[in-house]
VEXKE-275898 format. One record per residue (C-alpha): residue number from 1; x, y, z; residue in one letter. Coordinates in nm, 4 decimals, padded with zeros to 6 digits. Example, Ala and Ser with C-alpha at 12.3 -4.5 7.8 and 13.67 -1.06 7.14 Angstrom:
<sites>
@num=1, X=01.2300, Y=-00.4500, Z=00.7800, residu=A
@num=2, X=01.3670, Y=-00.1060, Z=00.7140, residu=S
</sites>
This chain:
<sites>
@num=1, X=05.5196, Y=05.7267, Z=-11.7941, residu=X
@num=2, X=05.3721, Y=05.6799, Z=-11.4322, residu=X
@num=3, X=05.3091, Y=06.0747, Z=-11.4353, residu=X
@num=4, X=05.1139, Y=06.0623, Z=-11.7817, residu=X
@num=5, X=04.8548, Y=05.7819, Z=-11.6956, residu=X
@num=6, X=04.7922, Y=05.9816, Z=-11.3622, residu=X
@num=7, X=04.6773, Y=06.3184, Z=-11.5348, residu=X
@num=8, X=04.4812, Y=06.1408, Z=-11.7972, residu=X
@num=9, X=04.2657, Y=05.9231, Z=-11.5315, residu=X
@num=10, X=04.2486, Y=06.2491, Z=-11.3466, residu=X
@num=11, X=04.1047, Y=06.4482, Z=-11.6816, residu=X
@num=12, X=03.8666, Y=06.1593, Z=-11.7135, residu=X
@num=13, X=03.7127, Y=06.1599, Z=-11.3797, residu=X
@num=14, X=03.6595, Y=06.5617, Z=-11.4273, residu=X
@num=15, X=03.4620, Y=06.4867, Z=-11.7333, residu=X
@num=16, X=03.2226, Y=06.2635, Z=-11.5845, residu=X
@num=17, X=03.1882, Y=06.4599, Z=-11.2839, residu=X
@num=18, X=03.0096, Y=06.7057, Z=-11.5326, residu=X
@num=19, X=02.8060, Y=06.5344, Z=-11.6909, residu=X
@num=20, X=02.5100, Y=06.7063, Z=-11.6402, residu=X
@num=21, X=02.1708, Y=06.4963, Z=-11.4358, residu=X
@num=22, X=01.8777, Y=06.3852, Z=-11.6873, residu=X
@num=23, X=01.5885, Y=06.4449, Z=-11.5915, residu=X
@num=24, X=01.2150, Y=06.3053, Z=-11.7057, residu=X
@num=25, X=01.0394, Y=06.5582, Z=-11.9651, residu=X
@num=26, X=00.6774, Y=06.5960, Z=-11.9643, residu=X
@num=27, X=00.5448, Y=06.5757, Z=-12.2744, residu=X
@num=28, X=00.1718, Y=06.6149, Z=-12.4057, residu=X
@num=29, X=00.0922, Y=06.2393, Z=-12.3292, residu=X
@num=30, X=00.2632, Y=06.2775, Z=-12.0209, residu=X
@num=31, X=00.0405, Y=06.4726, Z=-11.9169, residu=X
@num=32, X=-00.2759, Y=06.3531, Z=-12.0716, residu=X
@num=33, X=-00.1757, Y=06.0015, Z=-11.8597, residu=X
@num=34, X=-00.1942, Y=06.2373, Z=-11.5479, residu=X
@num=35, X=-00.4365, Y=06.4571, Z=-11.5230, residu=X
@num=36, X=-00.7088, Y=06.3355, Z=-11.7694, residu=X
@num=37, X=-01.0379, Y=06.1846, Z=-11.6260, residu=X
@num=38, X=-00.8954, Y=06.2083, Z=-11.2500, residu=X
@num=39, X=-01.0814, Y=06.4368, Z=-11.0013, residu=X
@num=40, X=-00.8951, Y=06.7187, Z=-10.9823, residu=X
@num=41, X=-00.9417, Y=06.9853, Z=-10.7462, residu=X
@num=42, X=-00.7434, Y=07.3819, Z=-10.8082, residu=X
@num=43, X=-00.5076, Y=07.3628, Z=-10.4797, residu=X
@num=44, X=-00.5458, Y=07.7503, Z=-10.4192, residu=X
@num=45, X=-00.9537, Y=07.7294, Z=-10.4520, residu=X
@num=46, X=-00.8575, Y=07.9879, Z=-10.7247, residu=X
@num=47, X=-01.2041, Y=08.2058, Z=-10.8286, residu=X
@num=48, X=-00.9824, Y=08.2992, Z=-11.1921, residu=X
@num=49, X=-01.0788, Y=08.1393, Z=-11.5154, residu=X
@num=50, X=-00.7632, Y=08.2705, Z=-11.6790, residu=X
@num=51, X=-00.4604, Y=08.1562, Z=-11.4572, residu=X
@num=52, X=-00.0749, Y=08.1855, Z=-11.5338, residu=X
@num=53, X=00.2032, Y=08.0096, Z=-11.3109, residu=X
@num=54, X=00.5251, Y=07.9981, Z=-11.2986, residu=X
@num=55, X=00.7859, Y=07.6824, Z=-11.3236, residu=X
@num=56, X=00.7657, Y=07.6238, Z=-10.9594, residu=X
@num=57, X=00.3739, Y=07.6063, Z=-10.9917, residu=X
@num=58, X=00.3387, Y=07.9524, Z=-10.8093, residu=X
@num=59, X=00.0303, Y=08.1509, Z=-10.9267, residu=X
@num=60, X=00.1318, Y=08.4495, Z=-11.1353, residu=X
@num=61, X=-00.0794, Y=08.7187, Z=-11.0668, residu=X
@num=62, X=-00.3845, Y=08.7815, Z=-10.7711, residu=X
@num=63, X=-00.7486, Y=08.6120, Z=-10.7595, residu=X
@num=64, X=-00.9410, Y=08.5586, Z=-10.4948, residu=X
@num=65, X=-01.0398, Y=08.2355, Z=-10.3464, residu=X
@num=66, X=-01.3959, Y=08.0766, Z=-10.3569, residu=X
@num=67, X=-01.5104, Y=07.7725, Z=-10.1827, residu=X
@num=68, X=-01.3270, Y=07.3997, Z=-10.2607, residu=X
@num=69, X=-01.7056, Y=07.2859, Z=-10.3447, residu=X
@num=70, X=-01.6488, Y=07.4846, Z=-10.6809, residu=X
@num=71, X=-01.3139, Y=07.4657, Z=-10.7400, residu=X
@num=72, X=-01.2911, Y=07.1059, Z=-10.9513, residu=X
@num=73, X=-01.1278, Y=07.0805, Z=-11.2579, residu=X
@num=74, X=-01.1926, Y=06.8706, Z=-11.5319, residu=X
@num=75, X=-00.9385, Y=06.8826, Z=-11.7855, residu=X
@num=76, X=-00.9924, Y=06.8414, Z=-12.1474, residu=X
@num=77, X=-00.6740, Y=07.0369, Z=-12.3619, residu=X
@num=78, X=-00.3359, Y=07.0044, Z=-12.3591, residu=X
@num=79, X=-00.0930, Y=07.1474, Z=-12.5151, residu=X
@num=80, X=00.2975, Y=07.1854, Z=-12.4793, residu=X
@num=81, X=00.4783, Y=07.4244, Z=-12.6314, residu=X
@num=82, X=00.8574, Y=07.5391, Z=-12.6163, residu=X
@num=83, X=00.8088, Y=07.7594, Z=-12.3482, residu=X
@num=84, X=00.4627, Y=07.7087, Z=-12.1281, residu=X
@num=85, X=00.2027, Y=07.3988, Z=-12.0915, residu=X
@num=86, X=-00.1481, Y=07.4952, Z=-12.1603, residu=X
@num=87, X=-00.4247, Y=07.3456, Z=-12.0585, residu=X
@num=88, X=-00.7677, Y=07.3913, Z=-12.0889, residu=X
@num=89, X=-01.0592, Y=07.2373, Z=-11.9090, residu=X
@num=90, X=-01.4180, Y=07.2948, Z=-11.7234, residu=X
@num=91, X=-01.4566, Y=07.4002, Z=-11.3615, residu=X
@num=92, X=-01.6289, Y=07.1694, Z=-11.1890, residu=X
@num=93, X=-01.8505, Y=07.1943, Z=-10.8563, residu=X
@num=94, X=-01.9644, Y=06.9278, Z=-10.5970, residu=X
@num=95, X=-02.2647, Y=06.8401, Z=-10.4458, residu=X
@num=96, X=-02.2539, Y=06.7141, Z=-10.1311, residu=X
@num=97, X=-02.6824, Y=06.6174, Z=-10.0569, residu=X
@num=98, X=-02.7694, Y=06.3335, Z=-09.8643, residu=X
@num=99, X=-02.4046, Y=06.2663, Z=-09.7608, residu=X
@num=100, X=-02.3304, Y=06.1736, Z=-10.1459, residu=X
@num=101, X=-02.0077, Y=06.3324, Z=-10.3632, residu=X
@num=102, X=-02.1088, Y=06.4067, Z=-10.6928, residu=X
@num=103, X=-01.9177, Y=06.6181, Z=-10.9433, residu=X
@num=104, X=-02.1006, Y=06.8318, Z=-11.1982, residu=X
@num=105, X=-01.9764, Y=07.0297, Z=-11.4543, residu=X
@num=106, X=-02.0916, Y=07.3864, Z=-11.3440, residu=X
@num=107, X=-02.2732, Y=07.6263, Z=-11.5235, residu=X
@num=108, X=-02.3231, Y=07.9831, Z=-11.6229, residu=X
@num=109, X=-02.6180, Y=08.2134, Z=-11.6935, residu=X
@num=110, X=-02.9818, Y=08.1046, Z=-11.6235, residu=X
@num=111, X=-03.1545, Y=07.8352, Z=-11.5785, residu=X
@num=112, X=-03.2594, Y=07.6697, Z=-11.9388, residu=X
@num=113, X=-02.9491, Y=07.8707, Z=-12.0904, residu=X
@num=114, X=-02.6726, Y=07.8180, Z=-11.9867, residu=X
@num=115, X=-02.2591, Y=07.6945, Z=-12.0636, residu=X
@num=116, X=-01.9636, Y=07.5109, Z=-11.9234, residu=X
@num=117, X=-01.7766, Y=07.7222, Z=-11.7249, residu=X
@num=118, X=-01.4044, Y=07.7283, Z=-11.9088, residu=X
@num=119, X=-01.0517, Y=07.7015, Z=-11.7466, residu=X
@num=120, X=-00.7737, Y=07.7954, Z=-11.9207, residu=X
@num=121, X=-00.4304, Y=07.7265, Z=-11.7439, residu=X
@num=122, X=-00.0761, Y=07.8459, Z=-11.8392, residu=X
@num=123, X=00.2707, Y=07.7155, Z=-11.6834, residu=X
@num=124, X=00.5762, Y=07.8685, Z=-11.7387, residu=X
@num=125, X=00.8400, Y=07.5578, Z=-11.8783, residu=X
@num=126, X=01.1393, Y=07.5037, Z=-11.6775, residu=X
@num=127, X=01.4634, Y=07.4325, Z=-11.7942, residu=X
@num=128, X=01.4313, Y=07.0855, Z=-11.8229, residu=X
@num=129, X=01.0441, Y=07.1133, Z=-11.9428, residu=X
@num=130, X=00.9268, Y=06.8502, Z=-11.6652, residu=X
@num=131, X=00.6787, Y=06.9770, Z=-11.5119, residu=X
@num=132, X=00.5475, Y=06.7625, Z=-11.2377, residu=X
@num=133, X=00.6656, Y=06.9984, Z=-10.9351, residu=X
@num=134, X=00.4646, Y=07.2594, Z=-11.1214, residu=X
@num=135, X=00.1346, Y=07.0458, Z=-11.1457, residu=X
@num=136, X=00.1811, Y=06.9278, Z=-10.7896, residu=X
@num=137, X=00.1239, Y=07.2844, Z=-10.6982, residu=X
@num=138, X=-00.1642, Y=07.3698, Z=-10.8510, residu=X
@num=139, X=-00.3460, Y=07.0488, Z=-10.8191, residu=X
@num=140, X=-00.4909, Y=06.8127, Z=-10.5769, residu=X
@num=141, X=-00.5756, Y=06.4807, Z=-10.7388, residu=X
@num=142, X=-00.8572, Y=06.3483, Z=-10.4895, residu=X
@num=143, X=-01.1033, Y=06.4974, Z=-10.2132, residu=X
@num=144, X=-00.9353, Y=06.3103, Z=-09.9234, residu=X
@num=145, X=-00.5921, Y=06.5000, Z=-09.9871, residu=X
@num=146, X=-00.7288, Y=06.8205, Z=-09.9749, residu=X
@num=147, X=-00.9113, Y=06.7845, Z=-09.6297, residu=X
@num=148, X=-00.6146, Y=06.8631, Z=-09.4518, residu=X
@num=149, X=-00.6401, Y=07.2631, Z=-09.5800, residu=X
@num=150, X=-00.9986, Y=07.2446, Z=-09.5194, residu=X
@num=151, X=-01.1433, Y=07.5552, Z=-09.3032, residu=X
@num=152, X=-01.2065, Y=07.4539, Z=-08.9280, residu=X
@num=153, X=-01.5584, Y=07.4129, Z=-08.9698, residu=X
@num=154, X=-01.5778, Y=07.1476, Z=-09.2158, residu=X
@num=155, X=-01.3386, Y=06.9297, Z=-09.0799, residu=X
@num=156, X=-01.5724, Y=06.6788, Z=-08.8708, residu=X
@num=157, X=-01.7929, Y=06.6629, Z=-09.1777, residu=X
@num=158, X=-01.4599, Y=06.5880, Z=-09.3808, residu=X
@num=159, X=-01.3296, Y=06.3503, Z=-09.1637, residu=X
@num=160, X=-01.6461, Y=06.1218, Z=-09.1959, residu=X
@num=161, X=-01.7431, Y=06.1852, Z=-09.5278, residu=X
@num=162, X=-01.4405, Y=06.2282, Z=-09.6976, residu=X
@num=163, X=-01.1820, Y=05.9883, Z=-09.5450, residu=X
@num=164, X=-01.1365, Y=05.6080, Z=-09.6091, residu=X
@num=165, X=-01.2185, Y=05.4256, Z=-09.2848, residu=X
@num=166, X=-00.9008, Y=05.3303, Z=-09.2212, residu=X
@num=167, X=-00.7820, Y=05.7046, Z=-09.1870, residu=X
@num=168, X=-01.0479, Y=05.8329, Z=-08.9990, residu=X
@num=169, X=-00.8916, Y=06.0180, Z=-08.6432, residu=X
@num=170, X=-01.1037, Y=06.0446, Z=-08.3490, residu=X
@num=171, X=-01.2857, Y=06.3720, Z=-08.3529, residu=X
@num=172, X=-01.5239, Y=06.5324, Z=-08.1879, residu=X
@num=173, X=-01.8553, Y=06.5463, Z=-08.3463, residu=X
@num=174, X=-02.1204, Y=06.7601, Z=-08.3178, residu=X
@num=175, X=-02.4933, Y=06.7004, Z=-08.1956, residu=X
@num=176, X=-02.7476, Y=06.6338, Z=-08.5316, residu=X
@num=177, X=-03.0975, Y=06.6610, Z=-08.3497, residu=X
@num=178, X=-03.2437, Y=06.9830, Z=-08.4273, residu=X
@num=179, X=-03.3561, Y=07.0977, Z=-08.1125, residu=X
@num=180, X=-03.0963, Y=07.2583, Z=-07.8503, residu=X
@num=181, X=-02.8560, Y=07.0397, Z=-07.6503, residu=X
@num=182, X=-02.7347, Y=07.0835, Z=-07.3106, residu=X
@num=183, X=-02.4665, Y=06.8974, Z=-07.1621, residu=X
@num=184, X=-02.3582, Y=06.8532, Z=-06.8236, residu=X
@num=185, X=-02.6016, Y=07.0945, Z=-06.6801, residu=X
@num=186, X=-03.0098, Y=07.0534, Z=-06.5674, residu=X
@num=187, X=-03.2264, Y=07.2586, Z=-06.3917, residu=X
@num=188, X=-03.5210, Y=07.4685, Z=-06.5445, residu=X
@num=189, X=-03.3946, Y=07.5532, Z=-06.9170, residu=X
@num=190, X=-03.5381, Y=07.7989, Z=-07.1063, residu=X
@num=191, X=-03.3585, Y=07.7358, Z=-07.5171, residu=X
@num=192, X=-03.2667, Y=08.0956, Z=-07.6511, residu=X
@num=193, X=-03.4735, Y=08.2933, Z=-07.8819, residu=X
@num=194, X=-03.3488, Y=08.4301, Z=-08.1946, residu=X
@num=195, X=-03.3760, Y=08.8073, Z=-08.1934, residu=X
@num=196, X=-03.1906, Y=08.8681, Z=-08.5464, residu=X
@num=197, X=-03.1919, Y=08.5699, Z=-08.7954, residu=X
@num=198, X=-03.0831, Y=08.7455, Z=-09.1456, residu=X
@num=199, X=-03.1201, Y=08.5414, Z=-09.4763, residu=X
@num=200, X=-02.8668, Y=08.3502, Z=-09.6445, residu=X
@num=201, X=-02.7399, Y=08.5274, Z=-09.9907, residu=X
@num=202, X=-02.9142, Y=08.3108, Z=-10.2568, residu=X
@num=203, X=-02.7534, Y=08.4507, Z=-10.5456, residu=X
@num=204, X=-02.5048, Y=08.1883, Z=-10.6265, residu=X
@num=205, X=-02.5377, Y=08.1173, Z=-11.0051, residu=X
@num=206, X=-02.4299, Y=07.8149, Z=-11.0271, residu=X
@num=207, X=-02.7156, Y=07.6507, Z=-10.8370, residu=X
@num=208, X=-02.9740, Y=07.8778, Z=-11.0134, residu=X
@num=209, X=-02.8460, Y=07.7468, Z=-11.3482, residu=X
@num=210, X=-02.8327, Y=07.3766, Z=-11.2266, residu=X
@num=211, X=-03.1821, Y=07.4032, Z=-11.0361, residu=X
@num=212, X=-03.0287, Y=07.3348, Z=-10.7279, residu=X
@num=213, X=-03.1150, Y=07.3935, Z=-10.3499, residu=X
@num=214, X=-03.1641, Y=07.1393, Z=-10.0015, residu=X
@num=215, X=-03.0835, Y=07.2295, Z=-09.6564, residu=X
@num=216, X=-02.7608, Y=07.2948, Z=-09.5116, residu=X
@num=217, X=-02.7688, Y=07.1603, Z=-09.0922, residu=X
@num=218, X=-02.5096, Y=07.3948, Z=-08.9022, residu=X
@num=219, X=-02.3950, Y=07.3022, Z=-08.5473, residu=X
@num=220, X=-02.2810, Y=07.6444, Z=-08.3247, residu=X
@num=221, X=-02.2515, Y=07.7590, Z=-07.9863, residu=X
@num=222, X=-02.4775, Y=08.0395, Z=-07.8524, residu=X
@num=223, X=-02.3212, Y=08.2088, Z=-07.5937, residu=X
@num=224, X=-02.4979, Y=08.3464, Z=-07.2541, residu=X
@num=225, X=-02.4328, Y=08.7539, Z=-07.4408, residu=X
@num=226, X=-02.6712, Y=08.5987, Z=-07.6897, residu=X
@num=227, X=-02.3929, Y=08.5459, Z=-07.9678, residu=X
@num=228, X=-02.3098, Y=08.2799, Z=-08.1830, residu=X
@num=229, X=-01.8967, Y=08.0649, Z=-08.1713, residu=X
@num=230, X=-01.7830, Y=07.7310, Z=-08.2367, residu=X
@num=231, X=-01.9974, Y=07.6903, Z=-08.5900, residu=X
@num=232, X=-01.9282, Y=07.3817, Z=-08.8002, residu=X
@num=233, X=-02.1097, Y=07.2211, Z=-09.0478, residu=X
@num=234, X=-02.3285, Y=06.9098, Z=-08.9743, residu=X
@num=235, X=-02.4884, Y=06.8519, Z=-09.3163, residu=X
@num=236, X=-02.3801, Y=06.9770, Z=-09.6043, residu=X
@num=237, X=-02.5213, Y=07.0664, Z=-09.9983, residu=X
@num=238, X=-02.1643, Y=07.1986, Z=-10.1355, residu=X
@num=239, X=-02.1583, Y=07.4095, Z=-10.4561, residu=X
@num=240, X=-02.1286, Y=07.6843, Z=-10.2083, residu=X
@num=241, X=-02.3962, Y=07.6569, Z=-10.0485, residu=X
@num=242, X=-02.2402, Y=07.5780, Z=-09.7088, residu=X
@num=243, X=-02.0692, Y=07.9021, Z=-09.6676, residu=X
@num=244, X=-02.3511, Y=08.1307, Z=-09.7999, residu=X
@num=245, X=-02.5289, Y=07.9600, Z=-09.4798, residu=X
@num=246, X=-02.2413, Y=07.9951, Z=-09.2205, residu=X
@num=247, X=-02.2235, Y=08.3812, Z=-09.3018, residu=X
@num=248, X=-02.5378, Y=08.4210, Z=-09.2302, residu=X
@num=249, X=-02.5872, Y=08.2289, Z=-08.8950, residu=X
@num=250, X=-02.2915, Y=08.4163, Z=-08.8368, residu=X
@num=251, X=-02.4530, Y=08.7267, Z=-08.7741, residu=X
@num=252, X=-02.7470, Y=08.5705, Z=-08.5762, residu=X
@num=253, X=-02.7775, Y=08.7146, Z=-08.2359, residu=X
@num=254, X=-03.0248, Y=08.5150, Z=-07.9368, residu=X
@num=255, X=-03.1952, Y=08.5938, Z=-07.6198, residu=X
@num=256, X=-02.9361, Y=08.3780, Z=-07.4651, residu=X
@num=257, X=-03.0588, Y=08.0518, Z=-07.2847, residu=X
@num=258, X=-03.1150, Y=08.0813, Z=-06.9450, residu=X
@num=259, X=-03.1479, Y=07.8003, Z=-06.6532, residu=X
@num=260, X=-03.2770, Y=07.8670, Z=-06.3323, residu=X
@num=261, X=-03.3088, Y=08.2384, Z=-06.4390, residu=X
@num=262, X=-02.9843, Y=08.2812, Z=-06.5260, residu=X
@num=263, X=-02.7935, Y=08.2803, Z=-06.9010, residu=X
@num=264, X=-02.5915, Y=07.9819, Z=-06.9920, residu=X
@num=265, X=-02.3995, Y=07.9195, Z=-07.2953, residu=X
@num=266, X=-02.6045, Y=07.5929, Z=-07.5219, residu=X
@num=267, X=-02.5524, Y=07.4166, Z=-07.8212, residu=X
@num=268, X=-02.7702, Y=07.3950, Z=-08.1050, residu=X
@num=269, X=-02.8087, Y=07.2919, Z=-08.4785, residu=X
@num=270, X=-02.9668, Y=07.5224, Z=-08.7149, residu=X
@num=271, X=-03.1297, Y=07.4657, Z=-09.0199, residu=X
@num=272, X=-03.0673, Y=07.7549, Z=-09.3287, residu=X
@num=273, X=-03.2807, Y=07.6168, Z=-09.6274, residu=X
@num=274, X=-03.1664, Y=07.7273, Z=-09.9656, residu=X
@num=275, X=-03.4973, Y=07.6954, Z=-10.2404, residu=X
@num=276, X=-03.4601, Y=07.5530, Z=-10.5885, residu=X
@num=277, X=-03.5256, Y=07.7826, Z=-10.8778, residu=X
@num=278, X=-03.8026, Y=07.6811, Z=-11.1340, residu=X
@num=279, X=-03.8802, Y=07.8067, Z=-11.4979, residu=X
@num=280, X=-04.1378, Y=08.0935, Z=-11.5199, residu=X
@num=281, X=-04.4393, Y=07.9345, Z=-11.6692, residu=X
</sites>
């Protein structure tokens, strides 16, 4: 009798052991209660307004990236089926003028005729249909979260504009008086000379549709061979703006500084101006 209880307890505990986990299953709502009217920013910087992913939240497929100033997403569709979660939304860009964050829906075409850029997104389902690990990987749900995979040169600028107080590191910020700084040296300075100064590329379409221009203030390093290191940005527009201006200054080349005679590496800001674009009359 002993013998019999022992190998039915036994065949119970094997049961239970495989049970199988539950796990939470996203559902339309779900979603909706997540990702709806938060500020949402594409985690990849993604330039694709068709994008496929798998379970995991791994993009499916190649596109190229484009600056986190145009890379918002606001969502506006969902939709879950058996085997894939769509959603479907508007890419959104920031401006970043006067120190100020401000989302805006971007547009495409010209100036007085234009459209919402559209987003559509698919993810694959997983077994279980929860698909939180998936939307962790595409998306970052507010600007001070994604400063950490921020380029080098916006870092300062994200650091104070970006972070609560409370979280703000001690970095090292640079100079925002226009004319050229020297530290630690004197004598008789000469500042350098620009010999090549090329234009920023002023074809980005979203700020011609949206009338939008300012002045982007870039902090850099000219060295004493008369070329430029160590650029970051000081003041910023966003929508792109900022890196249309630090490919440019890039490429500047100076008749180095010089004291007493002799070149010296300097630090300066520059100033790339980017116009507004009005109707024809």
């Amino acid at each position: 009798m002993r013998l019999c209880t022992t190998v039915i307890s036994l065949f119970c505990a094997c049961n239970l052991t495989l049970t199988p986990a539950t796990h939470a299953q996203s559902t339309e709502a779900s979603v909706k209660s997540r990702l709806m009217n938060k500020p949402l920013y594409l985690r990849g910087c993604w330039s694709n307004n068709k994008l496929h992913f798998d379970s995991l939240g791994q993009r499916i497929g190649t596109s190229r990236p484009v600056p986190f100033t145009l890379c918002g997403f606001d969502l506006k569709y969902v939709r879950a089926k058996r085997d894939k979660l769509i959603l479907e939304g508007e890419r959104v860009g920031l401006e970043l003028a006067d120190g100020n964050q401000k989302r805006v829906t971007l547009q495409v075409g010209t100036l007085g005729d234009s459209s919402s850029e559209s987003i559509h997104i698919e993810v694959n389902a997983s077994p279980n249909s929860d698909y939180d690990q998936a939307l962790d990987a595409i998306f970052i749900e507010d600007l001070a979260a994604l400063v950490p995979s921020l380029p080098f040169y916006w870092q300062n600028y994200a650091h104070k504009n970006f972070l609560p107080a409370a979280k703000v590191t001690a970095t090292a910020t640079p100079s925002t008086t226009p004319q050229a700084q020297a530290h630690g040296i004197s004598g008789n300075i000469k500042p350098p000379r620009p010999l090549r100064a090329p234009d920023p590329d002023w074809s980005n379409i979203y700020t011609r549709a949206l009338n939008y221009g300012g002045t982007v203030l870039i902090n850099l390093q000219v060295n004493a061979d008369g070329t430029v290191t160590r650029l970051s940005i000081v003041r910023a527009l966003g929508m792109g703006l900022d890196e249309s201006a630090l490919a440019a200054v890039q490429k500047y080349v100076f008749e180095p500084a010089t004291q007493n005679g002799q070149p010296i590496p300097i630090e300066l800001n520059i100033a790339v101006n980017f116009p507004t674009f009005r109707s024809a009359p």
